[in-house]
MIMAR-551161 format. One record per residue (C-alpha): residue in three letters; x, y, z. Coordinates in pm, whole numbers, plus 32768, in hexadecimal, padded with zeros to 4 digits. Each point is the difference from the previous one (the first is absolute). Layout:
ALAXYZ...
//
This chain:
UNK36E6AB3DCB01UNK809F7FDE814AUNK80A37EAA8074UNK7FE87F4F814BUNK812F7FA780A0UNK7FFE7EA38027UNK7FC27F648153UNK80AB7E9E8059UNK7E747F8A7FDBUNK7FC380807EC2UNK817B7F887F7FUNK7F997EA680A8UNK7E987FC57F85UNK7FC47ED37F45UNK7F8F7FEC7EB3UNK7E9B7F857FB2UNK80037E898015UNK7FBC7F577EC3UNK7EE37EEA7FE4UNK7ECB7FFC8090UNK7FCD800C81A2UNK7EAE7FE08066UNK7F037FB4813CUNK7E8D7FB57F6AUNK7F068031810EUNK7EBA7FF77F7DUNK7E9E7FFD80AAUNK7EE27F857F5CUNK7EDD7FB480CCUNK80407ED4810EUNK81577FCA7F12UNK814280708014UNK814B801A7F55UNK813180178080UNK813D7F717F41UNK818880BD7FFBUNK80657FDD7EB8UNK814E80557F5AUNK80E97FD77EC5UNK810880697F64UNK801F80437E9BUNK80057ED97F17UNK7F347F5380E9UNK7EE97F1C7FB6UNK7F187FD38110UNK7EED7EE68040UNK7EDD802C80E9UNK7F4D7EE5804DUNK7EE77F8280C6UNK7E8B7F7C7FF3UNK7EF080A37F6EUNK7FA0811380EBUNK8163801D80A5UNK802D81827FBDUNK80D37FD37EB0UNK7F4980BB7ECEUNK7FA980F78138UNK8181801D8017UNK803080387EB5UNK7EFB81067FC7UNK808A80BB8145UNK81397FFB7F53UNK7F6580947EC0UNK7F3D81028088UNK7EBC7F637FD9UNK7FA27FB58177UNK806A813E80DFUNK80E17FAD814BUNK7F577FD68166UNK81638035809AUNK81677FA37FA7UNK80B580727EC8UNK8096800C7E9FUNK8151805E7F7EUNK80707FA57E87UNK818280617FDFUNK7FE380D1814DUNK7ED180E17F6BUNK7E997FFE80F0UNK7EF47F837F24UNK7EB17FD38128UNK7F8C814E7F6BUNK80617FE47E62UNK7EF67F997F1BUNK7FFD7EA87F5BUNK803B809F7E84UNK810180E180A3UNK80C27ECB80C4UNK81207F767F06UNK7F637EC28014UNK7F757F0F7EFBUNK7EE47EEF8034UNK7FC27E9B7F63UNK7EB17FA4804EUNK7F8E7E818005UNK7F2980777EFDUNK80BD80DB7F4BUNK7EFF81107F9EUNK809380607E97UNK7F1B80B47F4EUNK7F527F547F2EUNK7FD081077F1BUNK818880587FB6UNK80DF7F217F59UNK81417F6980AFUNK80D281457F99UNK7EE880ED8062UNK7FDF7F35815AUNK815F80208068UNK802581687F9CUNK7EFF804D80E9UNK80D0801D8120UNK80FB80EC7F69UNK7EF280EC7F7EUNK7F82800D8154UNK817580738096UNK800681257F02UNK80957F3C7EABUNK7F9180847EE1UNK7F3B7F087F16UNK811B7FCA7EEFUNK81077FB78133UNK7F1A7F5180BBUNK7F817EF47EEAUNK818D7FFF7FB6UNK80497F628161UNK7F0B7F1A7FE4UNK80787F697ED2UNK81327FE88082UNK7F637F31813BUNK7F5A7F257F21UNK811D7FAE7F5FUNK80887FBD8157UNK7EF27F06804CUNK80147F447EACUNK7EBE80CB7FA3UNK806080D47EE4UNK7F197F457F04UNK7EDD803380D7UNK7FE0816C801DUNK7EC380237F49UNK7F757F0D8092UNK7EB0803780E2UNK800F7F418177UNK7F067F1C7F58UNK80F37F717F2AUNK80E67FE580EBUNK805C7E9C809CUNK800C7FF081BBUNK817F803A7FDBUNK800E80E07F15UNK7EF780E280A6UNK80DC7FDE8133UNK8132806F7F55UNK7F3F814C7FACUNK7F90802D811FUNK81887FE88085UNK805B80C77EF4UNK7F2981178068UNK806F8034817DUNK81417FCD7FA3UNK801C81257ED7UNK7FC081028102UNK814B7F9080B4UNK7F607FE48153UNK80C27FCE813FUNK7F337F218089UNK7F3E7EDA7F3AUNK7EBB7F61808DUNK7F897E9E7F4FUNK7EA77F818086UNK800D7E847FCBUNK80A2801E7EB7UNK7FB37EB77F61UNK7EA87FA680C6UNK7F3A80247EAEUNK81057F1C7F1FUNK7FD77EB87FC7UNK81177EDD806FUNK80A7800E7EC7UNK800681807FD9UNK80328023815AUNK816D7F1A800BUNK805580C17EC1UNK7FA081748071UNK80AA7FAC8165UNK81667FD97F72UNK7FA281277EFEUNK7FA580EA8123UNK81187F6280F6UNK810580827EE2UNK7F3681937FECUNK802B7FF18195UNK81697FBC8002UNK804181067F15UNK7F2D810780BBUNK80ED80D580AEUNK7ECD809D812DUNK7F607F55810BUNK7EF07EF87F7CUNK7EE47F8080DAUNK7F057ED77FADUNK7ED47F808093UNK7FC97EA07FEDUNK7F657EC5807BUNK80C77EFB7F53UNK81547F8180B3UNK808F7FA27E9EUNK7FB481617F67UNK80AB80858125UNK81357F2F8038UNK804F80187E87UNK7FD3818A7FE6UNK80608084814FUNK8141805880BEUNK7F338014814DUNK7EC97F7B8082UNK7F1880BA80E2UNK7F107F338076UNK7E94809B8099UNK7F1A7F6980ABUNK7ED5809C80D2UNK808D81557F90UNK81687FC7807EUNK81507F847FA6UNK80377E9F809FUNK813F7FC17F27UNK811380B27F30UNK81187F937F58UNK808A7F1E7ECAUNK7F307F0D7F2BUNK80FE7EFD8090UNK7FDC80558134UNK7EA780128031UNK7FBD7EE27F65UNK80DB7F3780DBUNK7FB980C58146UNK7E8880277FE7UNK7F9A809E8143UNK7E597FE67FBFUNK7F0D7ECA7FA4UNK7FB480F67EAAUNK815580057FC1UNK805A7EA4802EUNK7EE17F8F7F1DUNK807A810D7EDFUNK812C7F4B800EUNK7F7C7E9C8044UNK80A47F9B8151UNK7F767F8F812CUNK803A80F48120UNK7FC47FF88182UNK808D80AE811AUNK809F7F7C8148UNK80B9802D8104UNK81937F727FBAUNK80AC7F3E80F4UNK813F7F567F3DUNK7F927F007EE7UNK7EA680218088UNK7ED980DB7FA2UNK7ECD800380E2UNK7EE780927F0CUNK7F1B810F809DUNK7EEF7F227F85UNK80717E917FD9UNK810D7F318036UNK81517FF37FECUNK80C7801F7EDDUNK81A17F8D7FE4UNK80CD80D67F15UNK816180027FE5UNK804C8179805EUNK805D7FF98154UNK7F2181558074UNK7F6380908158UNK7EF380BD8037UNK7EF2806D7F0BUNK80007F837E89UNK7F597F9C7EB2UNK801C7E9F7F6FUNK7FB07FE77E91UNK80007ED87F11UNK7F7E7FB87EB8UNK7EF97F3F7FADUNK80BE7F057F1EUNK80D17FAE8155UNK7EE77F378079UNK7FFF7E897FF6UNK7EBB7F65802BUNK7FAE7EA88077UNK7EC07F468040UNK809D7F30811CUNK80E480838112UNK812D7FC27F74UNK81377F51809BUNK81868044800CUNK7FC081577F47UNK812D80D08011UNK7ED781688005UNK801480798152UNK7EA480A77FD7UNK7ED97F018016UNK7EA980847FE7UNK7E927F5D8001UNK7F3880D27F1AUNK7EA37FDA7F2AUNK7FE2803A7EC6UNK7F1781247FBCUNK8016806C7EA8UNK80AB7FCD7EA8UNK807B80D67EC5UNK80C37FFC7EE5UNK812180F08020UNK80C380047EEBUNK80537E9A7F78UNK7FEE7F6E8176UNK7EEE800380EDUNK7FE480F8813EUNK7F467F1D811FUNK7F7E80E78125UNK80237F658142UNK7F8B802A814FUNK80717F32816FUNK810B800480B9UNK808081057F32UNK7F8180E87EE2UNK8072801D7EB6UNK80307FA47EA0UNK80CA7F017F5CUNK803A7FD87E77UNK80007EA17F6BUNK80097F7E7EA1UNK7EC77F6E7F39UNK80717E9F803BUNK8076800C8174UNK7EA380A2804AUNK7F4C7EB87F39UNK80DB7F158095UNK7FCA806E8158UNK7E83801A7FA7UNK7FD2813880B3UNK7EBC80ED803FUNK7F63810280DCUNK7FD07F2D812EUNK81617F217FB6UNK80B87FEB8152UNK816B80157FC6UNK8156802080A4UNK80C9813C7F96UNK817780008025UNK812580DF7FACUNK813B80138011UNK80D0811680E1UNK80F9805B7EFDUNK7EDA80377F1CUNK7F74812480E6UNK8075815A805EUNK801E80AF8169UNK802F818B7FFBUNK7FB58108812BUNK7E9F80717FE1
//
């Protein structure tokens, strides 16, 4: 065999990047995808959005499942528009799981390996050792039907994860657990994805499943990204209304001038950033004071006449909806909604304070 001499190009070429670098643009009838995603190794990443956003058609771009209209695919530098699903080193957790409900726990999980080439004696072997892994050892016998919500969930981890893929795809994870299996199972799976050493990727719906398991948020709406970046930081620099609600804030836009806000659709609001030009103003609900009278020598620089328009319990307070000079939603306890006898129809005066809001270039 006769060598090349190396050229300065080929001395100087880069090695494949590692993680996964993608561009999903997919076409589906009057829909369409398109979303950059990308992640390095050891990364765990969320995408979020409202039902019919683009997200599980996301995920099954990335698994092979729904081909490409345009853009592209690389996992660890390698093209992977044109590879097969079973071919792509990538393993799937669907919301339902699909275990067979014919194989036992063991038999389930050893599936995977089989289907890469492991013999039957090696494969079964690696699957014990996953149960094990998951705290499932005494269940490998044991038939999906007599498996609890979490435990049929830790199978169905178990068996994406024994074919050691490079790229991990979770479909709303805990959407078919209960509460109480679903706060236990969170912190269970939150501990498998920090030890996962490729690039994970969830779908999900729920703010709380993906601020607890994610290192990034990529949230979709209308087939696009609207906003990327850190739980933290997206949930204190929501840029849309779907956001701000996920994350229970009230958000407008304006134009900044100083202290002052002039809202695109409403009055003015006074924060204590001192900004120019286009912004967001956000404030939680539980920052609104209410009032049945206009009240006097207030030290809130916001005043607002609003109507009362609906009312829910949210937690162990109550959410009031209102409507007026300005929109939005203010959280009051049980007693300070009796005592200020208010209804749908209750005219009010909202007020908050400056320092309790937040300014930040839209």
């Amino acid at each position: 065999m006769t060598m090349k001499d190396p050229t300065p190009a080929a001395v100087a070429a880069p090695r494949p990047a590692e993680g996964l670098d993608a561009h999903l643009v997919v076409e589906r009838g009057s829909f369409r995808l398109d979303v950059a995603l990308s992640a390095a190794p050891g990364d765990v990443v969320a995408l979020l959005g409202p039902n019919g956003a683009g997200k599980t058609t996301a995920l099954r771009a990335l698994a092979g499942l729904v081909p490409l209209s345009g853009g592209h695919l690389r996992l660890d530098g390698v093209p992977l528009e044109r590879t097969a699903p079973e071919d792509r080193p990538v393993g799937v957790v669907f919301q339902d799981y699909l275990l067979f409900p014919h194989l036992s726990a063991l038999d389930n999980v050893a599936f995977g390996p089989r289907c890469r080439g492991a013999g039957r004696a090696r494969a079964r072997a690696q699957a014990a050792e996953w149960l094990e892994r998951m705290g499932l050892a005494e269940h490998a016998a044991s038939k999906p039907r007599r498996l609890s919500g979490g435990q049929a969930q830790r199978v169905a981890l178990a068996r994406a994860l024994a074919t050691h893929p490079r790229l991990l795809l979770l479909d709303e994870p805990l959407a078919a657990l209960d509460a109480r299996t679903r706060l236990d199972v969170r912190a269970q799976l939150r501990h498998h994805l920090a030890e996962f050493e490729a690039v994970a990727v969830l779908v999900t719906h729920d703010p709380l499943d993906a601020m607890v398991l994610a290192d990034r948020l990529v949230v979709i709406e209308d087939g696009r990204s609207v906003q990327e970046g850190g739980p933290s930081d997206i949930a204190r620099h929501p840029r849309t209304d779907y956001i701000a609600h996920l994350v229970g804030l009230n958000l407008y836009r304006g134009e900044a001038a100083g202290h002052t806000v002039r809202l695109d659709a409403g009055p003015a609001i006074t924060t204590t950033e001192d900004l120019t030009g286009p912004v967001f103003v956000a404030f939680p609900p539980s920052a609104v004071t209410l009032h049945r009278d206009r009240p006097t020598g207030s030290s809130a620089r916001n005043l607002w006449q609003c109507q009362v328009t609906g009312l829910e319990t949210h937690g162990d307070r109550i959410r009031l909806a209102l409507t007026g000079d300005l929109s939005l939603a203010a959280d009051l306890t049980t007693v300070a909604t009796t005592e200020l006898d208010l209804r749908p129809g209750t005219q009010v005066w909202a007020t908050v304070k400056a320092t309790q809001t937040h300014a930040y270039p839209a």
